[in-house]
PQR file of N, CA, C, O and H, with PARSE charges and radii, in Angstrom:
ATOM      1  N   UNK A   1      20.129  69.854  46.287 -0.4000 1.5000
ATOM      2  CA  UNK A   1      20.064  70.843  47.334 -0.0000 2.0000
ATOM      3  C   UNK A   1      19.877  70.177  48.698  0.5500 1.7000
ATOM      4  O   UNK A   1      20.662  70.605  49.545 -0.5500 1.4000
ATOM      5  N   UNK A   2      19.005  69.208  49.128 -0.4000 1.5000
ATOM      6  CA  UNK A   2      19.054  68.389  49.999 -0.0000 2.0000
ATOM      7  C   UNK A   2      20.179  67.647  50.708  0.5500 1.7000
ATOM      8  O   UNK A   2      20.402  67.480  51.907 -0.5500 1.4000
ATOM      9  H   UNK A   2      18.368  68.860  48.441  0.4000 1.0000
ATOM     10  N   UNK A   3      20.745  67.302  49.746 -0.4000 1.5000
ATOM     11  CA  UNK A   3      21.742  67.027  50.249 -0.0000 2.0000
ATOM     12  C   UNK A   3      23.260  67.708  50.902  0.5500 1.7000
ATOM     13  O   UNK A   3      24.102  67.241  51.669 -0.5500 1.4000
ATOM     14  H   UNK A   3      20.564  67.438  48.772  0.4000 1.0000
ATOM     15  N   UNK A   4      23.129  69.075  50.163 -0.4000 1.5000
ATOM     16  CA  UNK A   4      23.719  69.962  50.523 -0.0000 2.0000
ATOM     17  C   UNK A   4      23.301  70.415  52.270  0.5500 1.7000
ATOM     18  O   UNK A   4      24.038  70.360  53.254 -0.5500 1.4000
ATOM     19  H   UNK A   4      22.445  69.455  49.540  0.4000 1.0000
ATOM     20  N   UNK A   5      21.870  70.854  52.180 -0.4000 1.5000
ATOM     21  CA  UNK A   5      21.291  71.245  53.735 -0.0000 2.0000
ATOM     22  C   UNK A   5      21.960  69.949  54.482  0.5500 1.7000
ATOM     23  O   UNK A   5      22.685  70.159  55.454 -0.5500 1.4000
ATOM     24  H   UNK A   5      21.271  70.898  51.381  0.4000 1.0000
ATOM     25  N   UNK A   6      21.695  68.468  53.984 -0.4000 1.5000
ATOM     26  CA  UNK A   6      22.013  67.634  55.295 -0.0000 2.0000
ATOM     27  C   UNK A   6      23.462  67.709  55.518  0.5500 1.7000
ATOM     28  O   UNK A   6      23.929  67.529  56.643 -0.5500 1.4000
ATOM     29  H   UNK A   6      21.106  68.298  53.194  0.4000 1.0000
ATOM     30  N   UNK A   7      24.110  67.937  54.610 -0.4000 1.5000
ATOM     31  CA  UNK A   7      25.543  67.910  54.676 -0.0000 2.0000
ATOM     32  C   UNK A   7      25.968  69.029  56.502  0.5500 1.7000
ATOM     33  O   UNK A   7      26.486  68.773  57.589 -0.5500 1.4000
ATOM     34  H   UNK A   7      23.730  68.082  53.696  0.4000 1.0000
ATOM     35  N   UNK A   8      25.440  70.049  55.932 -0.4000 1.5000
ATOM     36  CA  UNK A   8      25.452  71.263  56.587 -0.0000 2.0000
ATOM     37  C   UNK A   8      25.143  71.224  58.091  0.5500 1.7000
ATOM     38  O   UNK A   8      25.607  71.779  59.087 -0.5500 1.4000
ATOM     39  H   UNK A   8      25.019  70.257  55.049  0.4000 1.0000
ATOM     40  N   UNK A   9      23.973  70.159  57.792 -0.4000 1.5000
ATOM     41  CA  UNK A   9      23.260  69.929  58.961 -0.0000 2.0000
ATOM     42  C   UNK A   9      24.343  69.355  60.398  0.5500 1.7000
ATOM     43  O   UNK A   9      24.310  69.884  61.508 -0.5500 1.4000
ATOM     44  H   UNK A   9      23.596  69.708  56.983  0.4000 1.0000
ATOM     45  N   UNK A  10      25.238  68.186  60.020 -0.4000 1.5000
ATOM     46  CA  UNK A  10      25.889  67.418  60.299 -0.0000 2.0000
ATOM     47  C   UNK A  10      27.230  67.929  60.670  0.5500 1.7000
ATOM     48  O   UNK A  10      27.721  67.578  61.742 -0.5500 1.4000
ATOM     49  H   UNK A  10      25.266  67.756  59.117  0.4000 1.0000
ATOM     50  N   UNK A  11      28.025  68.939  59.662 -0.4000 1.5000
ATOM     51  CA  UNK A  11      28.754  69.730  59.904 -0.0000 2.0000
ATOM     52  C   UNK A  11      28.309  70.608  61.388  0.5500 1.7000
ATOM     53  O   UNK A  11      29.130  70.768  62.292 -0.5500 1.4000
ATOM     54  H   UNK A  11      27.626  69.224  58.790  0.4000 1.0000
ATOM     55  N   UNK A  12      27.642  70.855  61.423 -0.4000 1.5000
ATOM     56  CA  UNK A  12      26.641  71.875  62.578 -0.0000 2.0000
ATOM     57  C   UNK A  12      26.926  71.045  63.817  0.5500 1.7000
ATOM     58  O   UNK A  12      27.431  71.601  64.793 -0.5500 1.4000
ATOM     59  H   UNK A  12      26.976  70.725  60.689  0.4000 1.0000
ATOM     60  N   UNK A  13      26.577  69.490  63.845 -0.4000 1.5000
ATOM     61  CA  UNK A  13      26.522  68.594  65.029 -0.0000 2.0000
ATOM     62  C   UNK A  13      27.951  68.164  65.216  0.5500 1.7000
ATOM     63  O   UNK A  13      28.146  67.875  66.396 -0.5500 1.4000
ATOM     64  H   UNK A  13      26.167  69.039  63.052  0.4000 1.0000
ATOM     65  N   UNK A  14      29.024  68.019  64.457 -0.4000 1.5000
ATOM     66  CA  UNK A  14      30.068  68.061  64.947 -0.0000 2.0000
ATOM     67  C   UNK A  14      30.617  69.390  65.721  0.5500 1.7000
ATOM     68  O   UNK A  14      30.993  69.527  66.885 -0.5500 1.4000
ATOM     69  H   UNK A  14      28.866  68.254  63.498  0.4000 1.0000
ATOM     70  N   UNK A  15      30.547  70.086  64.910 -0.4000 1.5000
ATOM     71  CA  UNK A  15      31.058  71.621  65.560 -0.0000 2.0000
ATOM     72  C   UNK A  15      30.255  71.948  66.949  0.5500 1.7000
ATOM     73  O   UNK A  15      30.701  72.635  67.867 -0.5500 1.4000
ATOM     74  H   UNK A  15      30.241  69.974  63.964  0.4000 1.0000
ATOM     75  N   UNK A  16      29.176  71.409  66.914 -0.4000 1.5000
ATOM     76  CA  UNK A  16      28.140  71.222  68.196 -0.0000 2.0000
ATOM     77  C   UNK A  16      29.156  70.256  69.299  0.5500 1.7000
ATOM     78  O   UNK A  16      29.415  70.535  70.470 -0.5500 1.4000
ATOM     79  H   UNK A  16      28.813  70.850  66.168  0.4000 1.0000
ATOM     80  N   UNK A  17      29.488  69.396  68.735 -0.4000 1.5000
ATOM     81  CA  UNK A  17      30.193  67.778  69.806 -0.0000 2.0000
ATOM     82  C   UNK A  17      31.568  68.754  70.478  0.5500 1.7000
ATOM     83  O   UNK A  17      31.574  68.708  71.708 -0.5500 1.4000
ATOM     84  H   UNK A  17      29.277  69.170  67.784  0.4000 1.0000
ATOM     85  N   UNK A  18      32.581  69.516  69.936 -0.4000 1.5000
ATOM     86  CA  UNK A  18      33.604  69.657  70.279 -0.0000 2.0000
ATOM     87  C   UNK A  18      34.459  69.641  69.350  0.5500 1.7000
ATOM     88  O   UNK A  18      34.138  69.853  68.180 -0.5500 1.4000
ATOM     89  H   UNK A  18      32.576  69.553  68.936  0.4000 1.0000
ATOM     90  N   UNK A  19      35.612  69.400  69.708 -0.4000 1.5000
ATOM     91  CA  UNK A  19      36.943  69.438  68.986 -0.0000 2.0000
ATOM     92  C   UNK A  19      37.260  67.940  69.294  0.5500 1.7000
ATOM     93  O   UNK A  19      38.083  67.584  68.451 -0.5500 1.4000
ATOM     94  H   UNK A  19      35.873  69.228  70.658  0.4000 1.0000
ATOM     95  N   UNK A  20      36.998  67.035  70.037 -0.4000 1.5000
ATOM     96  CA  UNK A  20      36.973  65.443  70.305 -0.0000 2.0000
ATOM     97  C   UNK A  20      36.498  65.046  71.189  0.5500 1.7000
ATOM     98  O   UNK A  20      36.355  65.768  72.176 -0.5500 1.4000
ATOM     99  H   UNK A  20      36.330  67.324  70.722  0.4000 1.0000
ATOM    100  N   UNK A  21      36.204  64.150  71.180 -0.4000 1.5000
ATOM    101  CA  UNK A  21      35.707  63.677  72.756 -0.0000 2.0000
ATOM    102  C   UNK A  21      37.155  63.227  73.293  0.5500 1.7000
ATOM    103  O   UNK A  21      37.099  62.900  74.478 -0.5500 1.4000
ATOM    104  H   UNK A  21      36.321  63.563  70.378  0.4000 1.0000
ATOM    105  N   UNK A  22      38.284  63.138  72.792 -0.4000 1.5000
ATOM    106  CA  UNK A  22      39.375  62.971  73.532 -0.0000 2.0000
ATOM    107  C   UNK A  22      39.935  64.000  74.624  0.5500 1.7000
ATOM    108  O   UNK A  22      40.338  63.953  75.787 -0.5500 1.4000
ATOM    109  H   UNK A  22      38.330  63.404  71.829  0.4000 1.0000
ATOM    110  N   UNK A  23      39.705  65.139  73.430 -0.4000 1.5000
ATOM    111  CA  UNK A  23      39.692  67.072  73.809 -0.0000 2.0000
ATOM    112  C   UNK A  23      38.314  67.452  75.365  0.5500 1.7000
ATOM    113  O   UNK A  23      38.294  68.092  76.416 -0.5500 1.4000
ATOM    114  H   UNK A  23      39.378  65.178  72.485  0.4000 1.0000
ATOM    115  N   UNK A  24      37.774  66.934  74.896 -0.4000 1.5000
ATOM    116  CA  UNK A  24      36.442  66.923  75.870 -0.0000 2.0000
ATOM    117  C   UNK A  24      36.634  66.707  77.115  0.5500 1.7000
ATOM    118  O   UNK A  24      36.531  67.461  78.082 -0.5500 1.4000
ATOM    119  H   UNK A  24      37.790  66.414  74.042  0.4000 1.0000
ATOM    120  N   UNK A  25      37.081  65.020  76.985 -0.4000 1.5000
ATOM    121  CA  UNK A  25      37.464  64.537  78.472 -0.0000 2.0000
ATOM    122  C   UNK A  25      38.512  64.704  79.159  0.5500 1.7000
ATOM    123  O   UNK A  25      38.526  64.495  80.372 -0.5500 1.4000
ATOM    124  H   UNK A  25      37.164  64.407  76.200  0.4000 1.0000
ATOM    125  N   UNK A  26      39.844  65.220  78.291 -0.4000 1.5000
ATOM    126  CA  UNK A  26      40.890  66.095  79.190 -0.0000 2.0000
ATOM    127  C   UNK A  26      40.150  67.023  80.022  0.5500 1.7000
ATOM    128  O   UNK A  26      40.320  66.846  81.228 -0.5500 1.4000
ATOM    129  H   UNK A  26      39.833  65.389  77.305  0.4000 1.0000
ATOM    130  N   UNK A  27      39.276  68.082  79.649 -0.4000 1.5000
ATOM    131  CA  UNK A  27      38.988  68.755  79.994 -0.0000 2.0000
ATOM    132  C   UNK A  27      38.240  68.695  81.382  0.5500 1.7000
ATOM    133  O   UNK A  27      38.411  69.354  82.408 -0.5500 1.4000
ATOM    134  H   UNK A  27      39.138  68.226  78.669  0.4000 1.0000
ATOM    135  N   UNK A  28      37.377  67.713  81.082 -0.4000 1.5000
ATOM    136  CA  UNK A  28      36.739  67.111  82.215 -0.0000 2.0000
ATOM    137  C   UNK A  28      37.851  66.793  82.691  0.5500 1.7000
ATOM    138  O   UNK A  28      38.145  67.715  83.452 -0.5500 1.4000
ATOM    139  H   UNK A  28      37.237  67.177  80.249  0.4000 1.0000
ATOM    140  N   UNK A  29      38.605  66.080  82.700 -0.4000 1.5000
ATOM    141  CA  UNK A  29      39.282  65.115  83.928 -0.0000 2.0000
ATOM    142  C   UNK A  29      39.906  66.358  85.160  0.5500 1.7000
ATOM    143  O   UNK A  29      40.034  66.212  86.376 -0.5500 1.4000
ATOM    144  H   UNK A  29      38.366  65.331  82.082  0.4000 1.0000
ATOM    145  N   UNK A  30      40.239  67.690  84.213 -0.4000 1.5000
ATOM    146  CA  UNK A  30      40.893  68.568  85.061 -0.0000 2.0000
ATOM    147  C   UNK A  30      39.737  69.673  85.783  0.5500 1.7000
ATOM    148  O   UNK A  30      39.884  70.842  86.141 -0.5500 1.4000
ATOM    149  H   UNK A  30      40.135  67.809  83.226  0.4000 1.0000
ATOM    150  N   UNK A  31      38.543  68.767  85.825 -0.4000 1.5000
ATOM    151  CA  UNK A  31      37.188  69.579  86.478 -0.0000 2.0000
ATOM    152  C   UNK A  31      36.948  70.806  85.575  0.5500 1.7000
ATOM    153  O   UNK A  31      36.419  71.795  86.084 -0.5500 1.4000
ATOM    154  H   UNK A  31      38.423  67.818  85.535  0.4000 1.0000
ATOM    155  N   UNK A  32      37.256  70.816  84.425 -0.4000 1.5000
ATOM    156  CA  UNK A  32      36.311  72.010  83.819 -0.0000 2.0000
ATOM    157  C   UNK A  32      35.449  71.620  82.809  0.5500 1.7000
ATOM    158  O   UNK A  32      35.281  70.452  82.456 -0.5500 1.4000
ATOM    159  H   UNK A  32      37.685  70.013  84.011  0.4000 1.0000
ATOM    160  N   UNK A  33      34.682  72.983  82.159 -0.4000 1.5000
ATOM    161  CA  UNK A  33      33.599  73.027  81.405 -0.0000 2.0000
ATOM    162  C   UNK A  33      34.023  73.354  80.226  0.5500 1.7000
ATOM    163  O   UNK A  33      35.055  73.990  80.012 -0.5500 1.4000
ATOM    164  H   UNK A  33      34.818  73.931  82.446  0.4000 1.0000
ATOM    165  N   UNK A  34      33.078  72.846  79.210 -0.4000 1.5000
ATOM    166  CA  UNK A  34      34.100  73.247  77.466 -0.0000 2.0000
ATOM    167  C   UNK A  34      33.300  74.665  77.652  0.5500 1.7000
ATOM    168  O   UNK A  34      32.291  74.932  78.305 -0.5500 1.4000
ATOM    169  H   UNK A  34      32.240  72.330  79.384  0.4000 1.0000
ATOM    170  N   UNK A  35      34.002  75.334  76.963 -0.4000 1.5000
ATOM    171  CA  UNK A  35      33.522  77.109  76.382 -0.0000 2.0000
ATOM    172  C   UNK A  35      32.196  76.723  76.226  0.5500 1.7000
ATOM    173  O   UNK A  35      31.783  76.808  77.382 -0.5500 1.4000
ATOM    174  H   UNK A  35      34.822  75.118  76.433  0.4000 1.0000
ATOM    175  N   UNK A  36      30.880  76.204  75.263 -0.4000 1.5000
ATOM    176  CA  UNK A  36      29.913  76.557  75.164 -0.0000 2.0000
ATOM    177  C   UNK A  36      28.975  75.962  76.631  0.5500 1.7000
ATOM    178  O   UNK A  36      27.801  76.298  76.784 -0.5500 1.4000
ATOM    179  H   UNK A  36      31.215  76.136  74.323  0.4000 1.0000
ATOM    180  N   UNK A  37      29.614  75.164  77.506 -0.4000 1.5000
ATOM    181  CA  UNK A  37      29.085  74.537  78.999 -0.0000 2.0000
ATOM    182  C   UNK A  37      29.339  76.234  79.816  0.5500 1.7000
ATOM    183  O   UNK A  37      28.459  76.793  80.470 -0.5500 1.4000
ATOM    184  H   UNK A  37      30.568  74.892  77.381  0.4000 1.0000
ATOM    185  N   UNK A  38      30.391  76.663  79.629 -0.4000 1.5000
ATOM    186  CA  UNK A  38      30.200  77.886  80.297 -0.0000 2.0000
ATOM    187  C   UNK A  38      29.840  78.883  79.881  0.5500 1.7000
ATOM    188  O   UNK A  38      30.168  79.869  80.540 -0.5500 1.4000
ATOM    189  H   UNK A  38      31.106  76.209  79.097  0.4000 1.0000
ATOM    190  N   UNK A  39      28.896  79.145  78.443 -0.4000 1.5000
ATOM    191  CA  UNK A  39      28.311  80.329  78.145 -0.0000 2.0000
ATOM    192  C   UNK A  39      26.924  79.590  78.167  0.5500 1.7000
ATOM    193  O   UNK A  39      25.952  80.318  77.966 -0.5500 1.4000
ATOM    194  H   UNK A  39      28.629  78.344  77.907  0.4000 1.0000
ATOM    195  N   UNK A  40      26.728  78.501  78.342 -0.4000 1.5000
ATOM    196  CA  UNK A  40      25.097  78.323  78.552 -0.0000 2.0000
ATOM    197  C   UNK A  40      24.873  78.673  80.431  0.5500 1.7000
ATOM    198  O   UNK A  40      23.837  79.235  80.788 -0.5500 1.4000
ATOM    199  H   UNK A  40      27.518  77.909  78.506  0.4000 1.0000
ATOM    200  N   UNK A  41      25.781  78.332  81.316 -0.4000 1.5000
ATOM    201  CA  UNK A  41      25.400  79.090  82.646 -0.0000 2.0000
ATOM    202  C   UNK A  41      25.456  80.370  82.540  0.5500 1.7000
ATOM    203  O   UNK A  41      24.652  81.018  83.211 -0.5500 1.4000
ATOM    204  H   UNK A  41      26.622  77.876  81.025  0.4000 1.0000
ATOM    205  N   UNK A  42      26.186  80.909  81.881 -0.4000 1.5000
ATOM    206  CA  UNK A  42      26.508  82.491  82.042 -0.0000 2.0000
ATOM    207  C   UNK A  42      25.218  83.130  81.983  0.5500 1.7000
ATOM    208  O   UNK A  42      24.740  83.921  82.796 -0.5500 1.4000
ATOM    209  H   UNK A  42      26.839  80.383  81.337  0.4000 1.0000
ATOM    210  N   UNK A  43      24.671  82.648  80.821 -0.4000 1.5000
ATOM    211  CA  UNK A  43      23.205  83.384  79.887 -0.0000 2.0000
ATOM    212  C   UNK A  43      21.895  82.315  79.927  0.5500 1.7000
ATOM    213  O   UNK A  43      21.792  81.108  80.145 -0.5500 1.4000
ATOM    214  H   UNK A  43      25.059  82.005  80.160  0.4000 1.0000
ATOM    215  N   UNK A  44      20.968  83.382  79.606 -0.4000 1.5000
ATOM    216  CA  UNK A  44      19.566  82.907  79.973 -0.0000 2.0000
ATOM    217  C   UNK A  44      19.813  81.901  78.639  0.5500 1.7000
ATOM    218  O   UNK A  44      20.469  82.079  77.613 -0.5500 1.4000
ATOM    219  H   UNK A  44      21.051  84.363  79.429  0.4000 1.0000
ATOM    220  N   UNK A  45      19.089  80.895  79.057 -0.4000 1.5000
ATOM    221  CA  UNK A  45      18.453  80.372  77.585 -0.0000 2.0000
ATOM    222  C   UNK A  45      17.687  80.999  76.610  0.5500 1.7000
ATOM    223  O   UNK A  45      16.700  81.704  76.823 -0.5500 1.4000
ATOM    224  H   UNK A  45      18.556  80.751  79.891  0.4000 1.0000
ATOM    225  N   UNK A  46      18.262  80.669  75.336 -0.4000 1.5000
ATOM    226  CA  UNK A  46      17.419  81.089  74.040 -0.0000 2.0000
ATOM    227  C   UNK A  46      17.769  83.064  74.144  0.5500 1.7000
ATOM    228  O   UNK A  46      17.028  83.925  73.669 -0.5500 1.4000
ATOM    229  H   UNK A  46      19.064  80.097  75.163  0.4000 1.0000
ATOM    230  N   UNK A  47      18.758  83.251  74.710 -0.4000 1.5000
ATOM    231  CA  UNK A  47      19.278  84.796  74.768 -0.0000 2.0000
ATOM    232  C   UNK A  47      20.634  84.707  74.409  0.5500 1.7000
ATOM    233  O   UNK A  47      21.285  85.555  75.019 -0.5500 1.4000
ATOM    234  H   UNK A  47      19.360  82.552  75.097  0.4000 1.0000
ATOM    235  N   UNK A  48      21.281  84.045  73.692 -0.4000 1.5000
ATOM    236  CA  UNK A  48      22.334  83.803  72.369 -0.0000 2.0000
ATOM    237  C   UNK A  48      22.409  83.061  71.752  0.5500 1.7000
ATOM    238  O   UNK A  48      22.244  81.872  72.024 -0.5500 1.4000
ATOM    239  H   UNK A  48      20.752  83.357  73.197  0.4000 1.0000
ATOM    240  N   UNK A  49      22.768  83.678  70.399 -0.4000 1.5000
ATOM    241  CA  UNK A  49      23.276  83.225  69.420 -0.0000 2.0000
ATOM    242  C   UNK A  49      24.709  82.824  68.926  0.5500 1.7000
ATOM    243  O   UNK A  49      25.489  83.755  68.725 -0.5500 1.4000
ATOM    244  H   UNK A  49      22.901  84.644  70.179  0.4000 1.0000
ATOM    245  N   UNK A  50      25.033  81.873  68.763 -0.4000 1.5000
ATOM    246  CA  UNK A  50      25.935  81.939  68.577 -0.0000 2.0000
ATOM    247  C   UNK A  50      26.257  82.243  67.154  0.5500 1.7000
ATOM    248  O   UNK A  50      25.308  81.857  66.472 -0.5500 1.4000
ATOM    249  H   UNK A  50      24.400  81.116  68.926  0.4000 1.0000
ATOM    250  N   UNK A  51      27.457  82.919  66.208 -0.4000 1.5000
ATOM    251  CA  UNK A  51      27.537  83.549  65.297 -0.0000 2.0000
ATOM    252  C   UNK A  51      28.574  83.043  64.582  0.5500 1.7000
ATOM    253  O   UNK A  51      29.629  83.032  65.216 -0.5500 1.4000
ATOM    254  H   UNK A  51      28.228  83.233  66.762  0.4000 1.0000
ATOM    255  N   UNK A  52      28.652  82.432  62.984 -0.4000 1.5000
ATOM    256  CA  UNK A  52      29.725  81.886  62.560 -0.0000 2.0000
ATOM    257  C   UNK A  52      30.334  80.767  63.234  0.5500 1.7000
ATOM    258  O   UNK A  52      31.560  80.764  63.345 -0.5500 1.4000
ATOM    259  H   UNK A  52      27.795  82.441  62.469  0.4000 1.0000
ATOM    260  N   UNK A  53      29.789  80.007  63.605 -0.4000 1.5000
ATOM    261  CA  UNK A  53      29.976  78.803  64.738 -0.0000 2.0000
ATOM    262  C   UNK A  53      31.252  77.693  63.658  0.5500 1.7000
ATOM    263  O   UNK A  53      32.198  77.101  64.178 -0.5500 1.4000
ATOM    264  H   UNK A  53      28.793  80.009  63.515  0.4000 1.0000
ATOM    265  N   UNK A  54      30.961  77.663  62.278 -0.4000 1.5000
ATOM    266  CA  UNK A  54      31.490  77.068  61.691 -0.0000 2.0000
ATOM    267  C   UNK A  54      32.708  77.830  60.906  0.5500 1.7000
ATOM    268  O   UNK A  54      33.055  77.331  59.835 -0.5500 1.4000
ATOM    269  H   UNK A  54      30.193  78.144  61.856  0.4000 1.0000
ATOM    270  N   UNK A  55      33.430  79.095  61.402 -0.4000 1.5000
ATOM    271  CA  UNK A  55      34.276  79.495  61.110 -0.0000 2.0000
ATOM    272  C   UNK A  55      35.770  78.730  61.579  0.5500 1.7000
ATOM    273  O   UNK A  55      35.719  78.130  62.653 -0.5500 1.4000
ATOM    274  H   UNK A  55      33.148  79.501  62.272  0.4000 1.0000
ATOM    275  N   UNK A  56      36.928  78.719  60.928 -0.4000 1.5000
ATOM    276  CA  UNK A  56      38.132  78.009  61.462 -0.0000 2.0000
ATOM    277  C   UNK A  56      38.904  79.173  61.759  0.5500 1.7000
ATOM    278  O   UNK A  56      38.884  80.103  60.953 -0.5500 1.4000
ATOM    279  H   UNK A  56      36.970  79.206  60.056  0.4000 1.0000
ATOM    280  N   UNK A  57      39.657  79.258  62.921 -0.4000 1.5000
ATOM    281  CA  UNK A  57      40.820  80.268  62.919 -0.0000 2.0000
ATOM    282  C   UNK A  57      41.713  80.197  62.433  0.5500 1.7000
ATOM    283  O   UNK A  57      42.163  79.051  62.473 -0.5500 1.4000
ATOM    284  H   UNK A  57      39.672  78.502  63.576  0.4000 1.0000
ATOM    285  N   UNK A  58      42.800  81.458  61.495 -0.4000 1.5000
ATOM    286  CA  UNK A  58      43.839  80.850  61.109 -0.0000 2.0000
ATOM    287  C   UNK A  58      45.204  81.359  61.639  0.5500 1.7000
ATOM    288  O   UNK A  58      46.144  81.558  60.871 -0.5500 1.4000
ATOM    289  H   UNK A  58      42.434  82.389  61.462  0.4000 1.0000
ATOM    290  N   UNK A  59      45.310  81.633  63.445 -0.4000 1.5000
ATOM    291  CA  UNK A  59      45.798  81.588  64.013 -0.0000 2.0000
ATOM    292  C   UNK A  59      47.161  80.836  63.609  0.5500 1.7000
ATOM    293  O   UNK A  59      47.146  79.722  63.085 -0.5500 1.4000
ATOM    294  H   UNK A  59      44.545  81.470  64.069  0.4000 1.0000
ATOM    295  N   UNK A  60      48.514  81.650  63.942 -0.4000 1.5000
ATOM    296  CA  UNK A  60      49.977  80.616  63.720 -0.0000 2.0000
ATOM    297  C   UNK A  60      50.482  80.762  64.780  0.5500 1.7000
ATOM    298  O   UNK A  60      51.041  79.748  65.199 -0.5500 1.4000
ATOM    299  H   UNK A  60      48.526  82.555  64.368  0.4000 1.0000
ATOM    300  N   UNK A  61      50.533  81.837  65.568 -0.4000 1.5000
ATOM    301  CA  UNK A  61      51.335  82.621  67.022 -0.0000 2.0000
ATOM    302  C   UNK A  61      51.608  81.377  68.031  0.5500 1.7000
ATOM    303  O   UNK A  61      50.828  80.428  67.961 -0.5500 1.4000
ATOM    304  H   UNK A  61      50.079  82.660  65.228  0.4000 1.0000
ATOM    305  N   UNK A  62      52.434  81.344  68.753 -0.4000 1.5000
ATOM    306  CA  UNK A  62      52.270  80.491  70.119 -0.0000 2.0000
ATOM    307  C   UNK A  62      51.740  78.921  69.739  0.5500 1.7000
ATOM    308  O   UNK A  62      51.066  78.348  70.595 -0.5500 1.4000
ATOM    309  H   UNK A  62      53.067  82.115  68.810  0.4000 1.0000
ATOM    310  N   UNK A  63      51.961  78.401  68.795 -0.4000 1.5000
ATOM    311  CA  UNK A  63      51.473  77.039  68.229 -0.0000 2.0000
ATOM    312  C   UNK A  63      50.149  76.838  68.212  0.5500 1.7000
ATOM    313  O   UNK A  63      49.398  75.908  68.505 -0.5500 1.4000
ATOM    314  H   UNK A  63      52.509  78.866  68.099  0.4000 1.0000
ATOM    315  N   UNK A  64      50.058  77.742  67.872 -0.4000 1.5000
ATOM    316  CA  UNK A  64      48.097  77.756  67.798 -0.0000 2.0000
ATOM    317  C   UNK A  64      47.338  77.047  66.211  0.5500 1.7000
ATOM    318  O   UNK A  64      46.207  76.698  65.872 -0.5500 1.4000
ATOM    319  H   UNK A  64      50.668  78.498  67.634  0.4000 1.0000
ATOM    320  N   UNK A  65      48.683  77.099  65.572 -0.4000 1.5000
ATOM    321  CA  UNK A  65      47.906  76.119  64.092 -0.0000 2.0000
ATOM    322  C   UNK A  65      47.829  74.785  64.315  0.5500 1.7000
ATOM    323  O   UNK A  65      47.417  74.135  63.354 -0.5500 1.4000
ATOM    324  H   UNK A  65      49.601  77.383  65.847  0.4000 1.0000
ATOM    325  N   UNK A  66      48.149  74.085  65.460 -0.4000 1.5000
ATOM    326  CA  UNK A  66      48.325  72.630  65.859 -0.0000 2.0000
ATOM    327  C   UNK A  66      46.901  72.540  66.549  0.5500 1.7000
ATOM    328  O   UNK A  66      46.532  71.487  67.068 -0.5500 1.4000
ATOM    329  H   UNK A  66      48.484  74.613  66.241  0.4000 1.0000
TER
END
């Protein structure tokens, strides 16, 4: 079971990091904020949750499965 929670745990801190730090720093380079940089200004601290954080979309439309 332990090992299961740490598994989980870790899963959690990637999905925490982004989609890459390659993905990341495009982003930066073109002066913006990743989605959760702009819902932590939006909202007070510790006044969301985020929900299903580890869900995948299974989006196909507009090349969205890439």
């Amino acid at each position: 079971m332990k090992s299961h929670v740490a598994e989980l745990a870790e899963l959690r801190q990637r999905v925490l990091a982004g989609p890459s730090e390659k993905a990341t720093a495009a982003q930066k380079a073109k002066g913006k904020l990743t989605a959760r940089e702009r819902v932590g200004l939006l909202l007070d601290e510790g006044s969301f949750n985020e929900v299903e954080q580890l869900r995948r979309h299974r989006a196909t439309g507009f090349g969205l499965e890439a």
